[in-house]
mmCIF file of the N, C-alpha and C atoms, coordinates in Angstrom:
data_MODEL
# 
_entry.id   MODEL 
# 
loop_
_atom_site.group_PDB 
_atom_site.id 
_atom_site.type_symbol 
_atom_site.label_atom_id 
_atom_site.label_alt_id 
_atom_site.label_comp_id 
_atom_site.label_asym_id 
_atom_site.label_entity_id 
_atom_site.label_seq_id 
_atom_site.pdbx_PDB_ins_code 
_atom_site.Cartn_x 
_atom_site.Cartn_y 
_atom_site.Cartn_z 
_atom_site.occupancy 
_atom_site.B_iso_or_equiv 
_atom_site.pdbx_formal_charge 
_atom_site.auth_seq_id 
_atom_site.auth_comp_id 
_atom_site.auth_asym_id 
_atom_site.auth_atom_id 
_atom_site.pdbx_PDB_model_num 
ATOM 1   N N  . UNK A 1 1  ? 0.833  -1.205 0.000   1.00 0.00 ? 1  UNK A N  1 
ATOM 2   C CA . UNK A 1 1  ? 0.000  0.000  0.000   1.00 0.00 ? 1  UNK A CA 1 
ATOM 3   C C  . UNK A 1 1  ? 0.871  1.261  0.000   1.00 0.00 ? 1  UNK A C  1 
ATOM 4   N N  . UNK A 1 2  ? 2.269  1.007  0.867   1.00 0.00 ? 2  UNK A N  1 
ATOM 5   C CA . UNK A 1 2  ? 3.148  2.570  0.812   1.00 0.00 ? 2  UNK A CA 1 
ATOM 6   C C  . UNK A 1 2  ? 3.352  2.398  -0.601  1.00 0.00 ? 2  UNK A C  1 
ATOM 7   N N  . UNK A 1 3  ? 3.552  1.084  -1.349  1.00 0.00 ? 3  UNK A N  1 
ATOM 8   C CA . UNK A 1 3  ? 4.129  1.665  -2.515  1.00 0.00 ? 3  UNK A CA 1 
ATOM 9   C C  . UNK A 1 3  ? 3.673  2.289  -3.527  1.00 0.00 ? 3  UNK A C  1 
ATOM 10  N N  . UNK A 1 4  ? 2.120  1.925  -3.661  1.00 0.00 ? 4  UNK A N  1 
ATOM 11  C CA . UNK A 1 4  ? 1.115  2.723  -4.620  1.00 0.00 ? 4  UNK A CA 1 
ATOM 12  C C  . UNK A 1 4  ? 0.966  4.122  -4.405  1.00 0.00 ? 4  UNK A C  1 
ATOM 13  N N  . UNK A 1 5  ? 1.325  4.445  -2.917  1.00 0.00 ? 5  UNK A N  1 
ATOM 14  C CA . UNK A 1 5  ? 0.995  5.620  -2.075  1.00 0.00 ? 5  UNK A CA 1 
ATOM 15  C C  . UNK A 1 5  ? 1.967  6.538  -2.604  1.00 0.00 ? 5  UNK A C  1 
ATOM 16  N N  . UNK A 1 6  ? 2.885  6.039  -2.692  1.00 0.00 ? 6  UNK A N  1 
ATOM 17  C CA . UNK A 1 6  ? 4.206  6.943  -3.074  1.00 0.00 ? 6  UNK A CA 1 
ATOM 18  C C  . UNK A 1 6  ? 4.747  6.940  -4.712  1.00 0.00 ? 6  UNK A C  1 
ATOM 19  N N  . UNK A 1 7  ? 4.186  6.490  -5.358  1.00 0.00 ? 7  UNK A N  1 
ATOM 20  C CA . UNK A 1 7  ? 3.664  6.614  -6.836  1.00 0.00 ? 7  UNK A CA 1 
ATOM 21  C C  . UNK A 1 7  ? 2.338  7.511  -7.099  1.00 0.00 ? 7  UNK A C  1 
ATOM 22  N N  . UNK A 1 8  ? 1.485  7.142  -6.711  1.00 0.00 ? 8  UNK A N  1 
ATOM 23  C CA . UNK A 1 8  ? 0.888  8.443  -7.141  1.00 0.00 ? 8  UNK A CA 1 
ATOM 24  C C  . UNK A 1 8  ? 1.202  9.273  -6.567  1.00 0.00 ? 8  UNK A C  1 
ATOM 25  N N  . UNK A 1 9  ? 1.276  9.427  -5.288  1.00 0.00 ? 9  UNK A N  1 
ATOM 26  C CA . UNK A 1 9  ? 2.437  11.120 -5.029  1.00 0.00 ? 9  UNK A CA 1 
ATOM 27  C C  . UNK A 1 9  ? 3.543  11.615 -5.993  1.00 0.00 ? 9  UNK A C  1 
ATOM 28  N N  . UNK A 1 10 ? 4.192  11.004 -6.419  1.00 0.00 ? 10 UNK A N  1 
ATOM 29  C CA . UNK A 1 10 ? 4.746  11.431 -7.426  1.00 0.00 ? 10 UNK A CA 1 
ATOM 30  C C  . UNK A 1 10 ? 4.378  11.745 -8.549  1.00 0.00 ? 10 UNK A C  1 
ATOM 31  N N  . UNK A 1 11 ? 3.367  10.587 -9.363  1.00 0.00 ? 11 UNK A N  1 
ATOM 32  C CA . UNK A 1 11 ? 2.687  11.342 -10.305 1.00 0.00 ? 11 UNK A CA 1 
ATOM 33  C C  . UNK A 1 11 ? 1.896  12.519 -10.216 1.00 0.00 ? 11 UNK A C  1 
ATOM 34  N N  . UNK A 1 12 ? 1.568  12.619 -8.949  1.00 0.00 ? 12 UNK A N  1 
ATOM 35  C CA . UNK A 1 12 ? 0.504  13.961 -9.032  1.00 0.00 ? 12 UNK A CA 1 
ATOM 36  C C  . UNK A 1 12 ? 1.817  14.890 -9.032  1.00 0.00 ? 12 UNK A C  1 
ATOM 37  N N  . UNK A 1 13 ? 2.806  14.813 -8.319  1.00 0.00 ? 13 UNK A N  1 
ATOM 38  C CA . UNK A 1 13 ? 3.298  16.199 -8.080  1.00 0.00 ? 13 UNK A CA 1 
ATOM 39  C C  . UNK A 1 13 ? 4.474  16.503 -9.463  1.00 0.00 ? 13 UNK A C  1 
ATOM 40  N N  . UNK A 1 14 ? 4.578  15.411 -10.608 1.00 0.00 ? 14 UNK A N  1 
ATOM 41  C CA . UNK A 1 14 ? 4.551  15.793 -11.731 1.00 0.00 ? 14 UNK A CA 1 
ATOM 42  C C  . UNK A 1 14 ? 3.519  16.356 -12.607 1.00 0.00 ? 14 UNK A C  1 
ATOM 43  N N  . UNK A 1 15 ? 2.437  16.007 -12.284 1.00 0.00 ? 15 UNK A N  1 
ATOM 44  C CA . UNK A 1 15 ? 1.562  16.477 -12.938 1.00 0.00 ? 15 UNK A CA 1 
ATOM 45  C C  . UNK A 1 15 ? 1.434  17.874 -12.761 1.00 0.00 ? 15 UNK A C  1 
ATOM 46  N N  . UNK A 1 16 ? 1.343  18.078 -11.336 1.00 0.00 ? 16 UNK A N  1 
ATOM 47  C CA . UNK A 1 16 ? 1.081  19.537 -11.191 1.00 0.00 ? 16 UNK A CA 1 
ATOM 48  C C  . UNK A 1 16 ? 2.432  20.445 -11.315 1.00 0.00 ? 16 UNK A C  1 
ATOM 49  N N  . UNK A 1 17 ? 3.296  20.206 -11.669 1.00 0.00 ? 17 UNK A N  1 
ATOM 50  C CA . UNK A 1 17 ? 5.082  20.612 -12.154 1.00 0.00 ? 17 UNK A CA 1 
ATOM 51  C C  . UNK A 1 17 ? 4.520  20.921 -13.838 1.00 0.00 ? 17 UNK A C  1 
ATOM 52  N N  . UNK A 1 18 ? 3.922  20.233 -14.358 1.00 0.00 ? 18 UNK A N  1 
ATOM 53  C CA . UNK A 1 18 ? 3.791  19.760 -15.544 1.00 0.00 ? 18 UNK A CA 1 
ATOM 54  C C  . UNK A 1 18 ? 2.509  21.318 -16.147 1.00 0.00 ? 18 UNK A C  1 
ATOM 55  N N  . UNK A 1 19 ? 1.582  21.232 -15.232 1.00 0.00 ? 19 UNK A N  1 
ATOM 56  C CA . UNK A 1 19 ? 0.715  22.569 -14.917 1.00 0.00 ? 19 UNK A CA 1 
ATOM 57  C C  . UNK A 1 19 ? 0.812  23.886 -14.904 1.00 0.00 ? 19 UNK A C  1 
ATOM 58  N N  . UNK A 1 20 ? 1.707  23.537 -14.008 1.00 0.00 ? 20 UNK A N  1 
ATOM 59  C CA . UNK A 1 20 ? 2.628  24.948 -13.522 1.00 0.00 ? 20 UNK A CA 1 
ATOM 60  C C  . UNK A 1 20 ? 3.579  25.749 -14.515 1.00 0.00 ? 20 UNK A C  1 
ATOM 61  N N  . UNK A 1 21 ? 3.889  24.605 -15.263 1.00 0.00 ? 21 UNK A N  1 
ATOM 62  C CA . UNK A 1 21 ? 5.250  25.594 -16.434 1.00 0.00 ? 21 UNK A CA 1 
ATOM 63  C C  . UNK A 1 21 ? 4.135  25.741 -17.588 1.00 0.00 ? 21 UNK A C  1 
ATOM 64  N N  . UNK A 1 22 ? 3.427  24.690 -17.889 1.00 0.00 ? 22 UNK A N  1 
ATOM 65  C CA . UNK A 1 22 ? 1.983  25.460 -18.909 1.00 0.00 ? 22 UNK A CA 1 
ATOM 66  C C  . UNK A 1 22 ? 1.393  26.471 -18.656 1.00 0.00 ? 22 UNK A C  1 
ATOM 67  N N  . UNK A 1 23 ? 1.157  27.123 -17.236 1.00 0.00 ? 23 UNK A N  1 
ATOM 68  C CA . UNK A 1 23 ? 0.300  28.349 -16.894 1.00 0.00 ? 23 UNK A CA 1 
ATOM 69  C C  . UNK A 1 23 ? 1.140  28.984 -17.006 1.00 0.00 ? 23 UNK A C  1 
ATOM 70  N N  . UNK A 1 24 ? 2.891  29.291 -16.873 1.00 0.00 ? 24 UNK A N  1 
ATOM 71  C CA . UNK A 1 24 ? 3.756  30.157 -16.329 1.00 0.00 ? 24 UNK A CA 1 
ATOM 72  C C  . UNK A 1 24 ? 4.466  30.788 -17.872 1.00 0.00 ? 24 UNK A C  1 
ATOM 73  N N  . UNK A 1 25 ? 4.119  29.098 -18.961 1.00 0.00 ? 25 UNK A N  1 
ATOM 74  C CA . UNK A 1 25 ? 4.314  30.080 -20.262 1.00 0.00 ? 25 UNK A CA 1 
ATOM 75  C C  . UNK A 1 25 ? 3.357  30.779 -20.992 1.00 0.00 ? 25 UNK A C  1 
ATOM 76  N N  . UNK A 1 26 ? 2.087  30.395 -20.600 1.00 0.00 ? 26 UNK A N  1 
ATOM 77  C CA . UNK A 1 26 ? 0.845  31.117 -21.339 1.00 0.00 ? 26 UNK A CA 1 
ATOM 78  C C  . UNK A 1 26 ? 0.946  32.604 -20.538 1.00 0.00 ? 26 UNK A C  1 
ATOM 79  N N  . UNK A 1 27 ? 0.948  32.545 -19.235 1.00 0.00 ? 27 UNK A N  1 
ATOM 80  C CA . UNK A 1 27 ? 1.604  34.407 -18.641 1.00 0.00 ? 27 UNK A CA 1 
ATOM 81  C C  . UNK A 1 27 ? 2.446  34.874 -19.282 1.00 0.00 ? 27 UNK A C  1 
ATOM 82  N N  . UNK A 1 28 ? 3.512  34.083 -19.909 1.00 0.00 ? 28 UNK A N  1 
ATOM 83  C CA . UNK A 1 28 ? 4.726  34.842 -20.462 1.00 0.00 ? 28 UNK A CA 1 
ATOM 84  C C  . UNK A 1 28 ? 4.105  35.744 -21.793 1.00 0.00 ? 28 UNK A C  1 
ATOM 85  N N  . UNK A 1 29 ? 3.239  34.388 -22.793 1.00 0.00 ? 29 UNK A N  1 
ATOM 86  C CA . UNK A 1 29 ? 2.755  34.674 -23.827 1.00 0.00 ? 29 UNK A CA 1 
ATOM 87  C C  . UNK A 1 29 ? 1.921  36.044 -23.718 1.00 0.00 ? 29 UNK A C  1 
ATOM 88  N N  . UNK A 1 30 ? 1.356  35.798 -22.673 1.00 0.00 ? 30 UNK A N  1 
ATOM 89  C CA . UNK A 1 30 ? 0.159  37.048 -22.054 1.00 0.00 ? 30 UNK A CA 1 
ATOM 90  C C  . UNK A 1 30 ? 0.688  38.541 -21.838 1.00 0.00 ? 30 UNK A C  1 
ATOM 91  N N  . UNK A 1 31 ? 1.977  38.442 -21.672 1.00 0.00 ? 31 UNK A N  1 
ATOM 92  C CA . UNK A 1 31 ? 2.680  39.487 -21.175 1.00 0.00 ? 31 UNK A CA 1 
ATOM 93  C C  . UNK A 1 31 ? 3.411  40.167 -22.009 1.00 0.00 ? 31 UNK A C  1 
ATOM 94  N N  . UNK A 1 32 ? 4.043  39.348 -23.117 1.00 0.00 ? 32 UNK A N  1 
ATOM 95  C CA . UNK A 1 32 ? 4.358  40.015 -24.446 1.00 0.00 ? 32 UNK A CA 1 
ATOM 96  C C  . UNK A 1 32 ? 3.674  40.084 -25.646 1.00 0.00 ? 32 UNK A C  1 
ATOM 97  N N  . UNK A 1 33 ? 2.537  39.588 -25.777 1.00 0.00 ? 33 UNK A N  1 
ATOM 98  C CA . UNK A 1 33 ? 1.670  39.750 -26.578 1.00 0.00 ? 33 UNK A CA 1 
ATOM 99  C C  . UNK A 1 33 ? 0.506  40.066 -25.889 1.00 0.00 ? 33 UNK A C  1 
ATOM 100 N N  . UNK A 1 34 ? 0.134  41.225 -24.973 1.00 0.00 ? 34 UNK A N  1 
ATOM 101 C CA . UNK A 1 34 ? -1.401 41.134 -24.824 1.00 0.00 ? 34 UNK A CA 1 
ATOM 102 C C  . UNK A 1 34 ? -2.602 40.671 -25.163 1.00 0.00 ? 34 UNK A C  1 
ATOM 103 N N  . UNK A 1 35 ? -2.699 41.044 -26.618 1.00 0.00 ? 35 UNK A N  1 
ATOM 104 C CA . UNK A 1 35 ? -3.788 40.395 -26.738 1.00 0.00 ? 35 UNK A CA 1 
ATOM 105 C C  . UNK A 1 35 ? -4.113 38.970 -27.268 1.00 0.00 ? 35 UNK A C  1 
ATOM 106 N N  . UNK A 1 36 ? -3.321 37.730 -26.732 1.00 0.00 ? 36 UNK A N  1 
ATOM 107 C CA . UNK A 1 36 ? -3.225 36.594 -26.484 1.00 0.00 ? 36 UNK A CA 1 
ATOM 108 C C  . UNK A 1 36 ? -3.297 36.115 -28.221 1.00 0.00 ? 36 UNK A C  1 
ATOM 109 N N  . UNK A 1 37 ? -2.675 36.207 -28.530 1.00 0.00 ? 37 UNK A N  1 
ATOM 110 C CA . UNK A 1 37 ? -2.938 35.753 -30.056 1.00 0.00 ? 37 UNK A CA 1 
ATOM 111 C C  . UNK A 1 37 ? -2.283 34.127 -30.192 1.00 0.00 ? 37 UNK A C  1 
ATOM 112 N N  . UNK A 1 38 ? -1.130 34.055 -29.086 1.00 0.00 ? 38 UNK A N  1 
ATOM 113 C CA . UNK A 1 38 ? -0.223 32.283 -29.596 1.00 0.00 ? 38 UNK A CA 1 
ATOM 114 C C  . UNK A 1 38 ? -0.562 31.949 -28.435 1.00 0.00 ? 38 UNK A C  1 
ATOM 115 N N  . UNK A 1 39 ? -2.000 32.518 -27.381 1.00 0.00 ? 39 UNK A N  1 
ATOM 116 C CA . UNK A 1 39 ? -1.938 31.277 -26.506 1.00 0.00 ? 39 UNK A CA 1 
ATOM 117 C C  . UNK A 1 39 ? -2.703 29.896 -27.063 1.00 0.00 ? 39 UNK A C  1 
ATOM 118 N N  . UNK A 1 40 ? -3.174 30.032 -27.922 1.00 0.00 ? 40 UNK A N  1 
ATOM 119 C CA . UNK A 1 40 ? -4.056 28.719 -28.695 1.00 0.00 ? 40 UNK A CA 1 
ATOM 120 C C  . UNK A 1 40 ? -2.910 27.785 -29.260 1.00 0.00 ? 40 UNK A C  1 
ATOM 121 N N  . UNK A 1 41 ? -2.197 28.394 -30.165 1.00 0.00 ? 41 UNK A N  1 
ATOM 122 C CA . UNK A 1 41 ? -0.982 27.871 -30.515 1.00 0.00 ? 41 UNK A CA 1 
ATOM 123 C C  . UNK A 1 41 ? 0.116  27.111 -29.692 1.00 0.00 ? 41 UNK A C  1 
ATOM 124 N N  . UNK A 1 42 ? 0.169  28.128 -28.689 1.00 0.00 ? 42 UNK A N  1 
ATOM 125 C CA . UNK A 1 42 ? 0.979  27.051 -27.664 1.00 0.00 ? 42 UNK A CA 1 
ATOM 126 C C  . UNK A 1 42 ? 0.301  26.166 -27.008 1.00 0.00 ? 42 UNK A C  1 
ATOM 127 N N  . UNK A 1 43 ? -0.897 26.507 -26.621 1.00 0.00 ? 43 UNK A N  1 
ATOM 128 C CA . UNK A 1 43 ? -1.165 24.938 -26.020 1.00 0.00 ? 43 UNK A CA 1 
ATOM 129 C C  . UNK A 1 43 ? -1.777 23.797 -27.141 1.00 0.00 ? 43 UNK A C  1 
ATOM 130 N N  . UNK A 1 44 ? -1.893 24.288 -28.094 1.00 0.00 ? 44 UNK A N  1 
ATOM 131 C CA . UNK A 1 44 ? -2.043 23.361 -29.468 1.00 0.00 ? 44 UNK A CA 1 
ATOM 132 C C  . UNK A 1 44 ? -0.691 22.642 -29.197 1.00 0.00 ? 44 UNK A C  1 
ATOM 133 N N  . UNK A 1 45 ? 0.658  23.472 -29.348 1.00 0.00 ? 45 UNK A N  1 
ATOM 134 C CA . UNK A 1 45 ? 1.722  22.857 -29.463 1.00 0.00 ? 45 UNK A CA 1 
ATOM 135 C C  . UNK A 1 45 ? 2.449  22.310 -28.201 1.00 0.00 ? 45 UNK A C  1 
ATOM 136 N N  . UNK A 1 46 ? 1.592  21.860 -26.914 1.00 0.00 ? 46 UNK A N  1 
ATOM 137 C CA . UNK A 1 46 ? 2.005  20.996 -26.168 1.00 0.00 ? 46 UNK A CA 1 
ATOM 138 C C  . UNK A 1 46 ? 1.457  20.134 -25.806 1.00 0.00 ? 46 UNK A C  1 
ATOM 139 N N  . UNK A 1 47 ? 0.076  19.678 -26.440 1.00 0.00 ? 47 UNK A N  1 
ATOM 140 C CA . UNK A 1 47 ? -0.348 18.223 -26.349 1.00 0.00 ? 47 UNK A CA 1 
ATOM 141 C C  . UNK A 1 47 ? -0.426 17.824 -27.703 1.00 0.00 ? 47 UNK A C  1 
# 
């Protein structure tokens, strides 16, 4: 049971690592392009 326990802890806290740099480049996008024109594009181009 620890071991399942400590696998998905890890997967989640990749997942949410994984979240975090997707929201942190769509701000970037947001910030030099205001009016959001490549946020579709970029997240087109990461799944």
């Amino acid at each position: 049971m620890s071991t399942l326990w400590s696998c998905s802890s890890v997967y989640l806290i990749t997942t949410l690592l994984h979240l975090s740099r997707c929201y942190l480049s769509i701000e970037v996008d947001r910030a030099q392009f205001p009016q959001g024109r490549n946020n579709a594009n970029r997240l087109r181009g990461l799944y």
